[in-house]
N, C-alpha and C positions, 0 to 999 in steps of 0.2 A: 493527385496523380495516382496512377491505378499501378497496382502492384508491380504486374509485368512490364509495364513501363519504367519503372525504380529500377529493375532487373537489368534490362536490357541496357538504359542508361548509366549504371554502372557497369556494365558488361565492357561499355562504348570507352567510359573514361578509366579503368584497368588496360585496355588498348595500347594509353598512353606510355606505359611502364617498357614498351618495345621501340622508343623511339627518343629520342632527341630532337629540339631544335634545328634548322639548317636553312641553307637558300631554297628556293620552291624548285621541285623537278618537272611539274607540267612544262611543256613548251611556253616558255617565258615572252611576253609582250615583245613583240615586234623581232621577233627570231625568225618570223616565216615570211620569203618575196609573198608579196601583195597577191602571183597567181594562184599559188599553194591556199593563202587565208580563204579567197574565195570558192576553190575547189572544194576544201574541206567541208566549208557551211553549206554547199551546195547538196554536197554528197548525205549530210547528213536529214535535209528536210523531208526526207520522206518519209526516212524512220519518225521521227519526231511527231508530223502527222500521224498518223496509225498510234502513236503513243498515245497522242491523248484523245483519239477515240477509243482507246482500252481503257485506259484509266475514268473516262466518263461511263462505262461499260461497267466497270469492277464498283463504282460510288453508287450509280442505280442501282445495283443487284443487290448491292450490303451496301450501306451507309459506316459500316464498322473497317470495309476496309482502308475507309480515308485514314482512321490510326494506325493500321498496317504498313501502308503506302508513308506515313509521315514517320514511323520507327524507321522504316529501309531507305530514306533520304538520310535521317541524322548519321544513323550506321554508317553509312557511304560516307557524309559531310565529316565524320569524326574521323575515320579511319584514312582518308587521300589526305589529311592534312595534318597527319603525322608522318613525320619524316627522320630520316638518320639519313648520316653523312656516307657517301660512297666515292667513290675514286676518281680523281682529276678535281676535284670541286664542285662535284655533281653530288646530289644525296638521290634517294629512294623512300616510297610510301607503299603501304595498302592502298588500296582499291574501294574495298567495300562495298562492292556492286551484284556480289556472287548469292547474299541472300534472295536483294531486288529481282534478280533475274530467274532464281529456283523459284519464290512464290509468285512473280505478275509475269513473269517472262520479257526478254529482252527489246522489244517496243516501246513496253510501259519503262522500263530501267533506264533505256536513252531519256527520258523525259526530267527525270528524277535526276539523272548524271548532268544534264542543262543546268537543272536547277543549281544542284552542288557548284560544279564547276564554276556558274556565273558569280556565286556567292562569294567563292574561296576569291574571284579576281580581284572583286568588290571590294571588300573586308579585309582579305589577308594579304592580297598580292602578291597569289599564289595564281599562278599562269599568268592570263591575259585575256582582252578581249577578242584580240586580232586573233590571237590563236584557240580561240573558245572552241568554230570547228573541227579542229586538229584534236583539241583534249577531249573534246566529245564524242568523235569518231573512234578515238584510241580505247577511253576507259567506260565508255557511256554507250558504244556501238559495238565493236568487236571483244571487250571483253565479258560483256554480260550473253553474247550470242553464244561463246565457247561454253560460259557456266551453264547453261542452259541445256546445250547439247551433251554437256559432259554427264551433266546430273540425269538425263533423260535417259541415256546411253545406259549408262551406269544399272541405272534401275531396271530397265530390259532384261540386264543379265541374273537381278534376282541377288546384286549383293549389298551388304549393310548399307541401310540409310544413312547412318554416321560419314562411312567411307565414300559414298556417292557425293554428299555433301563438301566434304573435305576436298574431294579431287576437283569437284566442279569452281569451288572458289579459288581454291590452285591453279589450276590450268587458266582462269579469266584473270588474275592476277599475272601469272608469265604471259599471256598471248597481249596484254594491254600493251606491254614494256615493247614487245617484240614488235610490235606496231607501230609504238611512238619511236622506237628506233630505225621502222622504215622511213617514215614521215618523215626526220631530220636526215638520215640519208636520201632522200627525193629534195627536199629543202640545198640540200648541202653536202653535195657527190662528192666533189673536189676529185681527183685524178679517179677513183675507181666509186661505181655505186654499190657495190657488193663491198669492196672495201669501208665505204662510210659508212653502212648500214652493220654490217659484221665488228665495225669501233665501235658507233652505239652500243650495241647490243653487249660485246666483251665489259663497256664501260657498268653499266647498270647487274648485269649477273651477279656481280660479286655478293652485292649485298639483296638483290631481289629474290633469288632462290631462296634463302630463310627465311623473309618477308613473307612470300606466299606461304610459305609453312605454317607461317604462324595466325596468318589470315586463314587458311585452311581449319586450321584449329578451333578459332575465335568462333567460326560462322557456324561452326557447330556447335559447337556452346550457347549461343543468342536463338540458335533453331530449336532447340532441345525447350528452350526458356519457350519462345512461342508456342512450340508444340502442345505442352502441358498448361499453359495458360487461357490458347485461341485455338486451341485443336477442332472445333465447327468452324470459322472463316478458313483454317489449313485444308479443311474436308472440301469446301463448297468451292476452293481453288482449284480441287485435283492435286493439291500436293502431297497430298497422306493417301 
């Protein structure tokens, strides 16, 4: 295994040291009516397409970025399925999708977030399938489309790469939760939908604001590792 690889996959299981064991917090098997499950998968196939005509895009061009592409799946796969416990009986995770989404962009990142998610259902029974949709829209869709925007934004204005990076994994980190907190208020209004979506959301804050913090953190550290290692596939990206 190649150096920056040894790096990076310690980087991945150092991770670990910010979390504890808990119950999975994806939207858990069979939590979502039947016309929610189909909406979700519906909503998401288009992204998915376009993913993996990028991802076939990024293999022809460099044959090097398949190990790129296979570091920002594990990242993702390591970090969603570290969890600590949060309030009611509910826990909280990183993301991990904020790297995915600054080097291939948020197309190719839904691809990779499939992948992840289908694995964790698979293996750890951690979500579900019924609700594959739902955790693919949340953390695999809109939150790698925020890191993307954030990091682009960011850079426009000319301030540190460190901090662009930082905020872009932060902000796709909160806007995932904030998502999966609408979903299960759409799923499950009960007297008000601003009310179920606003308890979600109360619910998960507690402990996901320092989560992204520290995901914030992390992805700059694993970037910094790539930078100095693959800084010609970061060039040939446009991400340097």
């Amino acid at each position: 295994m190649r150096r920056k690889e040894k790096i990076v996959m310690l980087a991945c299981m150092a991770a670990g040291l910010l979390s504890v064991s808990a119950s999975a917090m994806h939207i858990m098997e069979g939590y979502l009516p039947k016309g929610w499950v189909v909406c979700w998968m519906i909503v998401c196939l288009p992204f998915l397409a376009i993913g993996l005509r990028r991802i076939s895009k990024y293999v022809q061009e460099n044959p090097k970025n398949l190990t790129l592409l296979a570091l920002c799946g594990a990242f993702a796969f390591v970090l969603s399925a570290l969890k600590i416990p949060s309030v009611m009986g509910s826990c909280s995770h990183p993301t991990g999708v904020g790297l995915s989404a600054i080097l291939f962009g948020p197309s190719t990142t839904a691809v990779l977030g499939l992948i992840v998610l289908l694995f964790q259902a698979l293996l750890l029974a951690h979500g579900g399938l019924t609700t594959l949709g739902a955790n693919v829209f949340s953390m695999a869709i809109v939150g790698p489309i925020c890191s993307w925007a954030v990091y682009h934004g960011l850079k426009k204005t000319g301030c540190p790469k460190a901090v662009a990076i930082f905020f872009a994994a932060f902000a796709g980190d909160l806007l995932t939760y904030i998502t999966t907190s609408v979903e299960l208020g759409l799923a499950h209004p009960g007297a008000s939908l601003a009310g179920a979506v606003l308890k979600f959301m109360g619910i998960f804050a507690v402990t996901q604001i320092p989560l992204a913090v520290a995901e914030g953190l992390l992805t700059v550290v694993v970037f910094n590792v790539l930078e100095k290692y693959s800084s010609r596939e970061l060039t040939e990206l446009g991400v340097l």
